[in-house]
C-alpha positions as CSV (number, residue, x, y, z in Angstrom):
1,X,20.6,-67.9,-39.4
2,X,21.1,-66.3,-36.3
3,X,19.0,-67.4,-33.3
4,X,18.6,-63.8,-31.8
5,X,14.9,-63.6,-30.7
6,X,14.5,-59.7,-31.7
7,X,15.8,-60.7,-35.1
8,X,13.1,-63.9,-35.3
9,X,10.3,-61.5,-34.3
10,X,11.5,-58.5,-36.8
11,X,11.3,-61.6,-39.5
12,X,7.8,-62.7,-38.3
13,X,6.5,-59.3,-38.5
14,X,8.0,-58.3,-41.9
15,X,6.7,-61.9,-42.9
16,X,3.2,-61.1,-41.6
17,X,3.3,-57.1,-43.3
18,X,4.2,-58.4,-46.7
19,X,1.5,-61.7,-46.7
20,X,-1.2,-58.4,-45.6
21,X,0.3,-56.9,-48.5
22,X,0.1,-60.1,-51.0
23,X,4.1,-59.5,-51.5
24,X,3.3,-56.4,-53.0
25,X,6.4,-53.6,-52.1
26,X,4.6,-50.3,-53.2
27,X,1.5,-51.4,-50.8
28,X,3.7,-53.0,-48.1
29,X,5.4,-49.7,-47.9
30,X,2.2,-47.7,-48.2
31,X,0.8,-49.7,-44.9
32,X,3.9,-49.1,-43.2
33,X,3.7,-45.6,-43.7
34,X,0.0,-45.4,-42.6
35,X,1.1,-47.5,-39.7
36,X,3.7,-44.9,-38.1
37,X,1.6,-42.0,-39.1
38,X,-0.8,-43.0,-36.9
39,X,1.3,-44.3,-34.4
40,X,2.9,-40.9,-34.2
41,X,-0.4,-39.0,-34.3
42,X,-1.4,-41.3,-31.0
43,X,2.0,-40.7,-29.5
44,X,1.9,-36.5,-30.8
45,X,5.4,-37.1,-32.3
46,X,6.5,-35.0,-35.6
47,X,8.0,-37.0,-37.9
48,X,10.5,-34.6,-40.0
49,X,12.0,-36.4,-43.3
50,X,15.5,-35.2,-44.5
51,X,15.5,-34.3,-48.3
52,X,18.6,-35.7,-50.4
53,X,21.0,-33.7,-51.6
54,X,21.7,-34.2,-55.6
55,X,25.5,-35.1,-55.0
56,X,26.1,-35.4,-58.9
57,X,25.0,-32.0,-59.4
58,X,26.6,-30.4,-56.7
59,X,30.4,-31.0,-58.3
C-alpha cells in the first residue's frame, strides 16, 4: 500500500463513513449526500449534476 498520508486519511475517513453506515452502500451514500448538501448550503455553493446521455440509443 502506498504510504501517502492524504491517501491513509481518505481510507480512515471512508473507513469511519461506512462503520456509521453499518457497511450499508445505499445509506453510506445517502449520508454522503446529506453531508455535501449541507456543506454547500453553509458554503452558498450550487451544486449542478450532469445528466447521462443514453449512448445506446443515440446510434
Amino acid at each position: 500500500m502506498n504510504d501517502n498520508e492524504l491517501l491513509i486519511e481518505k481510507f480512515k475517513t471512508q473507513k469511519i463513513l461506512d462503520d456509521i453506515a453499518e457497511h450499508d452502500l445505499a445509506q453510506y451514500v445517502s449520508n454522503t449526500h446529506a453531508r455535501i448538501e449541507a456543506l454547500a448550503a453553509r458554503l452558498e455553493l450550487k451544486l449542478t449534476y450532469g445528466t447521462p446521455t443514453n449512448k445506446a440509443g443515440a446510434a
